[in-house]
C-alpha positions, -999 to +999 in steps of 0.1 A: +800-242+110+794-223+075+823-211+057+830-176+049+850-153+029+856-118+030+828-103+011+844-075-010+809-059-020+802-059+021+839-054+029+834-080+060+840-119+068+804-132+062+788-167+049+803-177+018+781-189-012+775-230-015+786-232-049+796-214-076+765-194-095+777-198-130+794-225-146+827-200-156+857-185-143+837-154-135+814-180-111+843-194-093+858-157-086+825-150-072+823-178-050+856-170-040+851-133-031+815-123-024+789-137+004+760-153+003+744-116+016+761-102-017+751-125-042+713-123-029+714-083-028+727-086-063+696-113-069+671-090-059+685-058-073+692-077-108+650-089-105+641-053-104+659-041-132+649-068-154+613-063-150+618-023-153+638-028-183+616-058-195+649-073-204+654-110-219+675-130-205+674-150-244+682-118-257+728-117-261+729-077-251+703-080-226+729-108-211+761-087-215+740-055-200+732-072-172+767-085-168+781-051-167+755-043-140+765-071-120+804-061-121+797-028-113+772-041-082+796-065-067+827-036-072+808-007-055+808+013-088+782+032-101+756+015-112+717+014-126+688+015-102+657+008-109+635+037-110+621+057-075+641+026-058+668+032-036+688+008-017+694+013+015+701-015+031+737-022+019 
């Protein structure tokens, strides 16, 4: 059996990431309160900004941008989309 955790981005007991994806506090408080679901939609939404943006992940403010985005992702704040996409399936 997989474990879970309640998903706060998903508000709902779901499959709970394998390990922690960063090597920080902030990647054991995700472990410990988002799902696997969450940290994928995050994943795919983070892709898509990245290559609208043409961000760099060598580049220190394209790092803390995308840091912010995450926060505000995982928290259900406002944050940005890439262009014409909308997601719907959250």
């Amino acid at each position: 059996m997989s474990k879970t955790v309640f998903c706060k981005k998903l508000n709902k007991e779901l499959e709970a990431l394998d390990y922690a994806p960063m090597p920080n506090a902030k990647g054991e408080e995700i472990l410990a309160n988002y799902s696997k679901q969450a940290w994928k939609l995050w994943q795919d939404h983070q892709t898509r900004i990245i290559n609208e943006k043409e961000l760099s992940l060598m580049n220190p403010e394209h790092r803390k941008y995308l840091l912010e985005q995450m926060n505000k992702f995982l928290n259900n704040e406002n944050y940005d989309e890439a262009e014409g996409f909308k997601e719907d399936n959250i």
